[in-house]
Wavefront OBJ file of the C-alpha trace (Angstrom):
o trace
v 9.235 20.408 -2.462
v 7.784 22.695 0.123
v 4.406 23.704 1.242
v 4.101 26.431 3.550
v 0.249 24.813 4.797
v 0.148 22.241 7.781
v -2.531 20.538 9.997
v -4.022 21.805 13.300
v -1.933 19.448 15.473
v 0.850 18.494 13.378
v 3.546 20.403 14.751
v 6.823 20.260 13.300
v 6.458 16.982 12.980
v 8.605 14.660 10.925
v 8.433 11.278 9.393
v 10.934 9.031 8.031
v 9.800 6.208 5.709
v 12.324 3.565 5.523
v 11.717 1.757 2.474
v 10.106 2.898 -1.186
v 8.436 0.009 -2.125
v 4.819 -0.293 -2.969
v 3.829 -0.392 1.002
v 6.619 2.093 1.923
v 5.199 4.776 -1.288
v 1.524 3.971 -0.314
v 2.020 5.210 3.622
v 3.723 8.093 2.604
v 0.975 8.690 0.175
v -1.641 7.995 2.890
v 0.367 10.585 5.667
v 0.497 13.003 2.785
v -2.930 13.437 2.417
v -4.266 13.322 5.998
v -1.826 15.706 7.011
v 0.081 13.545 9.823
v 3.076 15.237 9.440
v 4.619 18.581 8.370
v 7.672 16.315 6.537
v 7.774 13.354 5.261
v 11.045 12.067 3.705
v 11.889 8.628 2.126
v 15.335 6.418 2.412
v 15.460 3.643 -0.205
v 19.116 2.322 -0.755
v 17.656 2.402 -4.358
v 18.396 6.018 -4.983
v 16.644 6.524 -8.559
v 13.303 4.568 -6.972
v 13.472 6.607 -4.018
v 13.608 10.336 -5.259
v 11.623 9.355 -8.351
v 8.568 8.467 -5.385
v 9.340 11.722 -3.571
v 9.379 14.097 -6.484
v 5.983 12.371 -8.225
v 4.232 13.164 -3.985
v 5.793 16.689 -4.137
v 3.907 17.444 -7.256
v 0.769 16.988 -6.037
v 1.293 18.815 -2.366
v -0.453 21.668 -3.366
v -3.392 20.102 -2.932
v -2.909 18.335 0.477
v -2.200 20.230 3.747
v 1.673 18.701 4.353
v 4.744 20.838 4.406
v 7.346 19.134 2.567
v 8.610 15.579 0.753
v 12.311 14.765 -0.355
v 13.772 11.366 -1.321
v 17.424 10.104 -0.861
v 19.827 7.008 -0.640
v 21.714 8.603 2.408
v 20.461 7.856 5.476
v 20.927 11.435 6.957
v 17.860 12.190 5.405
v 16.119 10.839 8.367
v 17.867 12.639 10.802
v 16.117 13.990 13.364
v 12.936 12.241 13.147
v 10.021 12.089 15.513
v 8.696 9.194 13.968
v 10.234 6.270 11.633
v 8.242 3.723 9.894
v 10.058 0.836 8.885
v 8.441 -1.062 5.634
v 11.651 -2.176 3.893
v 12.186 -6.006 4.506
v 13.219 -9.198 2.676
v 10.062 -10.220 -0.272
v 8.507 -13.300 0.059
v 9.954 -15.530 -2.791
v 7.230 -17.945 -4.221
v 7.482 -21.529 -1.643
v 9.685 -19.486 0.546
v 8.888 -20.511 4.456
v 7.614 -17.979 7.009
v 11.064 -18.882 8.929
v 13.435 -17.970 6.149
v 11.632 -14.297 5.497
v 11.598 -14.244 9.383
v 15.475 -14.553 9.030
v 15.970 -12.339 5.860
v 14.159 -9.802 7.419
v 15.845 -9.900 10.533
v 19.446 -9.864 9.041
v 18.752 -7.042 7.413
v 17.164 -5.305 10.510
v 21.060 -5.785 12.086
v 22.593 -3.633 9.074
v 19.597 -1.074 9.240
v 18.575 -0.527 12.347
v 22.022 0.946 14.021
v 22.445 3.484 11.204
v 19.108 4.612 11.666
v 18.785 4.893 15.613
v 22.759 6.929 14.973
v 20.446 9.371 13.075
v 17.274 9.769 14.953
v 17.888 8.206 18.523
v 14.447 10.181 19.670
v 12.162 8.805 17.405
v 9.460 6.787 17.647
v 9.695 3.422 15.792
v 6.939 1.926 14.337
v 7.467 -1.641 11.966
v 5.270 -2.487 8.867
v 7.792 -5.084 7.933
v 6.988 -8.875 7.823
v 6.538 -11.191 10.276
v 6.203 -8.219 12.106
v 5.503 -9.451 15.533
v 9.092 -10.545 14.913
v 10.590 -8.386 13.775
v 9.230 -5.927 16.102
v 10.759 -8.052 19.142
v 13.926 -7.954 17.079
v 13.937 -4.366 16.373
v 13.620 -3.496 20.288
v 16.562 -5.763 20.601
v 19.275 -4.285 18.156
v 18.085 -0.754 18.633
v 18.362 -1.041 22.367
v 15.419 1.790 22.516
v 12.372 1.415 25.525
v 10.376 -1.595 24.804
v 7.652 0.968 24.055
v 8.725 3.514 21.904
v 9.190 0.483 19.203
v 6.179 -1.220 18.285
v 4.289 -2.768 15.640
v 1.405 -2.573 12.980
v 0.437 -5.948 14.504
v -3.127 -6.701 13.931
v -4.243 -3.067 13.203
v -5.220 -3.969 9.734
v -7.088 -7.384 10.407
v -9.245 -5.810 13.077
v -10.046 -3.423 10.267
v -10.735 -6.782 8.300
v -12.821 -8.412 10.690
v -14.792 -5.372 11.123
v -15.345 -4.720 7.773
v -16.884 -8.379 7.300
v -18.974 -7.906 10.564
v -20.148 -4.766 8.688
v -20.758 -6.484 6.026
v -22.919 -9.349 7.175
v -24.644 -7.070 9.831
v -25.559 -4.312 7.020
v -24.333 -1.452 9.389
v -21.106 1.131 9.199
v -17.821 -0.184 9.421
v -17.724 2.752 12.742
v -19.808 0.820 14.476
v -18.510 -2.449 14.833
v -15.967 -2.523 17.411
v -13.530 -5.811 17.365
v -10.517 -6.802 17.890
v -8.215 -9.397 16.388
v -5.309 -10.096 18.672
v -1.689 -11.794 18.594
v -0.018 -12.831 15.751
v -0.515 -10.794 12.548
v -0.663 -14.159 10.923
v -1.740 -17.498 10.940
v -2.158 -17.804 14.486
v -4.160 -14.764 15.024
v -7.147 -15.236 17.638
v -10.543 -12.797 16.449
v -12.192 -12.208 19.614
v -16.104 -12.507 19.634
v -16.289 -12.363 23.611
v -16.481 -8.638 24.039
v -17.162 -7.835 20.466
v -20.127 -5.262 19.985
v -22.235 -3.331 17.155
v -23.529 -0.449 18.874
v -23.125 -1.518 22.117
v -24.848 -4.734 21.581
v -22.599 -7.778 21.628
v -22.002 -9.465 18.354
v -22.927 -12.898 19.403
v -26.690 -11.680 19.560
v -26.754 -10.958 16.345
v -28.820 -13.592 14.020
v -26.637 -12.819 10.979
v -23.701 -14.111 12.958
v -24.027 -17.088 14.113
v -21.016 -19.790 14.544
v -20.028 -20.808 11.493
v -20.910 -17.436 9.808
v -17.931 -16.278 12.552
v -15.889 -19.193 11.516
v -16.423 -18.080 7.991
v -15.461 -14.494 8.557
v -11.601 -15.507 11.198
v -11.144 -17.513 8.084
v -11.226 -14.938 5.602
v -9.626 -12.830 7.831
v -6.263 -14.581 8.002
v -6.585 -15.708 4.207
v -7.483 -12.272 2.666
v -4.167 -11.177 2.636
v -3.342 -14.134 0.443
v -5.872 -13.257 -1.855
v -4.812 -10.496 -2.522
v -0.992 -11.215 -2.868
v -1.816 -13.791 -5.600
v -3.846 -11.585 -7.060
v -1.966 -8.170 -7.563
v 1.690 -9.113 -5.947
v 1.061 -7.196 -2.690
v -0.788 -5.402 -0.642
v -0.296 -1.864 0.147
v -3.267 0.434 0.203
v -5.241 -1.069 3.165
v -2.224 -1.105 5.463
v -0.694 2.264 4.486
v -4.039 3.530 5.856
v -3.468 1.466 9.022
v 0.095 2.552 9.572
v -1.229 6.007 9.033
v -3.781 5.489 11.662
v -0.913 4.664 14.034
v 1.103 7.605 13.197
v -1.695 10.323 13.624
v -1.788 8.565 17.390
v 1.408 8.840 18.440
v 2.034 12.336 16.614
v -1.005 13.973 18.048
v -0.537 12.249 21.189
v -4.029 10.782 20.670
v -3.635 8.031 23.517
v -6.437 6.082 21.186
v -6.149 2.488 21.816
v -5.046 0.093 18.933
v -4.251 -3.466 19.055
v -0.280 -2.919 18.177
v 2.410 -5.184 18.224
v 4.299 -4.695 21.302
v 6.421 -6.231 23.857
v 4.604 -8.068 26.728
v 5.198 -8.206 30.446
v 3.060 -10.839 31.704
v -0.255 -9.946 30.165
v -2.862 -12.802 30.713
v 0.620 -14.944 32.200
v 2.508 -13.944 28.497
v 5.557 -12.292 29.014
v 8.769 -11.256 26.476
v 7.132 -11.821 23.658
v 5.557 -9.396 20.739
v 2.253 -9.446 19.953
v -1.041 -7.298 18.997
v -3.738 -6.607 22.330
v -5.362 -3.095 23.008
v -2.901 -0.814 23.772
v -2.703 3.131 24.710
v -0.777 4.763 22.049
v 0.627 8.113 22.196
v 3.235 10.468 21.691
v 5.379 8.211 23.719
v 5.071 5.264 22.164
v 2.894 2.472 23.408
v 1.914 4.038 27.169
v -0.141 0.575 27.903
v -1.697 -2.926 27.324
v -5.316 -3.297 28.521
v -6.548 -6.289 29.730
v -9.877 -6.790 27.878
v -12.147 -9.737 28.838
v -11.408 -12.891 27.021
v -12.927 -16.221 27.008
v -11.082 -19.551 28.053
v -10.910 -20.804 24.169
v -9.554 -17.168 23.197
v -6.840 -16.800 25.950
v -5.877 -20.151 25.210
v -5.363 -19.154 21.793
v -3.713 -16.192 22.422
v -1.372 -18.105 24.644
v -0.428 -20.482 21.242
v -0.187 -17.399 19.348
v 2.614 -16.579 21.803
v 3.928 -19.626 21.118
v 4.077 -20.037 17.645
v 5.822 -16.085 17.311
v 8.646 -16.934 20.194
v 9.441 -20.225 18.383
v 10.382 -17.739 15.897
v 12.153 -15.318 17.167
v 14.484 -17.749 19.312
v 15.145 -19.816 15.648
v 16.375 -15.641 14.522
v 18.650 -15.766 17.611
v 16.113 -13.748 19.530
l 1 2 3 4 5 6 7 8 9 10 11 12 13 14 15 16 17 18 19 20 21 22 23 24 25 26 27 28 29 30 31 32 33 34 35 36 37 38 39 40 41 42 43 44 45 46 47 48 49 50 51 52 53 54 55 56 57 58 59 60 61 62 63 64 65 66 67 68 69 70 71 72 73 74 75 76 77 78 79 80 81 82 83 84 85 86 87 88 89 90 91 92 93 94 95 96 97 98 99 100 101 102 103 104 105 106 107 108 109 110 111 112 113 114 115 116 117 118 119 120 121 122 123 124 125 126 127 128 129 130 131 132 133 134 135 136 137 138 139 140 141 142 143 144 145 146 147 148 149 150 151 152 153 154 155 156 157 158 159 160 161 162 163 164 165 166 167 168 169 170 171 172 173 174 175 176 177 178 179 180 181 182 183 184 185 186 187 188 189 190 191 192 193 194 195 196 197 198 199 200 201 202 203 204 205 206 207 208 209 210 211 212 213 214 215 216 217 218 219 220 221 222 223 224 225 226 227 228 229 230 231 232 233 234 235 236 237 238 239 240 241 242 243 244 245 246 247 248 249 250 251 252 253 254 255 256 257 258 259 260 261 262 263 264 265 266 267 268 269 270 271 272 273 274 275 276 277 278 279 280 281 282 283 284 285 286 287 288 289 290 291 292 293 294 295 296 297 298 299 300 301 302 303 304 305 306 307 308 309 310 311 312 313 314 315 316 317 318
């Protein structure tokens, strides 16, 4: 399953995908293709699943610039990793509470994580699993690894969401909206208008987005991920691309700033606690949180958003 091509940049890179599920196969799809990586390999404790989704990537690498994908059940296969991307977690059962997949999730985390920290105790560790802002918080806490080498998709993918809707009402590229939807990656997720800008021009001058036309869009922000869910089971294409985004930073040692999930040390007065704001993100990890300008209604909800994810993660034992 080798290719002898690689990308300017990549290294010897090497990424571990924990997890072969639909979000799990789309990333390593999605890191495939942009070259992230010169190795990708998959651990599913579902062994057929698992080397079934490797072999069906490996014959199509001769058309993308990675070096290699393999598949296994044993854990070894991620030995040695510079980066591991966690997307195997408990699935949401139909009237199943946030809490009990916060707890699933999180029990599972104790049996995983160890093993995988044995194996690669270097890496970088970066959580697509749901709630993740919780079990991100978790993860630091079993692994025992720096607070900022493991960190979060957090809100990656609804900043992409809220500036694809800005786009959208504003008829102008996607590229040139630049928002940012902090805290939770849930419910309790705060958009924030005060600094957002098309162009350079702040949103909130803008005649196509006025305040209920915002309300509108933080609305379909949070719920779009529902939609989507009812309609096709999951969603897996729009945050493989996101988790992508965050590996090609910390791989390439980008330092681009993303709004991750990551641990906070009094930022804005909220401290131990993980949650999505701006942060530097490079081969390190998460190297650090920047203080944007916020408004008094946005900090306050930020501060909830705190809240509402520690509640959480105290109920996991946390």
């Amino acid at each position: 399953m080798n290719n002898a091509a690689g990308p300017a940049g990549a290294g010897l890179s090497t990424i571990a995908v924990v997890g072969a599920g639909s979000v799990g196969a789309t990333y390593a799809y999605a890191a495939l293709i942009s070259g992230v990586a010169r190795r990708v390999v998959l651990y599913d404790i579902d062994g057929a699943k698992v080397r079934a989704e490797a072999l069906d990537l490996a014959h199509g690498i001769e058309y993308t610039p990675m070096g290699s994908v393999d598949g296994s059940d044993e854990v070894g296969i991620c030995a040695g990793a510079d980066l591991v991307v966690v997307t195997a977690g408990a699935k949401q059962r139909p009237g199943q509470s946030r809490m009990e997949l916060a707890e699933r999730t999180v029990g599972l985390m104790r049996t995983l994580l160890p093993d995988l920290v044995e194996v690669a105790p270097d890496a970088i560790y970066l959580m697509v699993t749901n709630p993740v802002d919780v079990v991100t918080y978790a993860a630091q806490q079993i692994s025992g690894l720096p607070a900022r080498r493991v960190l979060g998709s957090g809100t990656v993918l609804d900043s992409s969401r809220l500036r694809y809707l800005v786009a959208g009402a504003c008829g102008v590229a996607v590229r040139n909206v630049h928002a940012y939807v902090l805290g939770e990656h849930g419910d309790s997720e705060v958009p924030i208008w005060s600094s957002a800008t098309i162009g350079g021009a702040p949103v909130r001058e803008f005649s196509e987005l006025d305040a209920a036309v915002r309300d509108r869009i933080a609305r379909e922000v949070v719920e779009s991920a529902y939609r989507i869910i009812e309609g096709k089971g999951a969603t897996n294409y729009a945050i493989g691309l996101a988790a992508t985004r965050i590996s090609q930073a910390v791989l390439r040692g980008e330092g681009a700033v993303l709004p991750v999930s990551s641990r906070l040390r009094d930022y804005r007065g909220i401290s131990d606690v993980c949650l999505s704001v701006p942060s530097v993100v490079d081969r390190t990890g998460v190297a650090r949180q920047l203080e944007i300008p916020l408004d008094e209604a946005e900090l306050a909800a930020l501060r909830a958003s705190a809240e509402s994810v520690r509640a959480i993660a105290r109920r996991c034992g946390f």
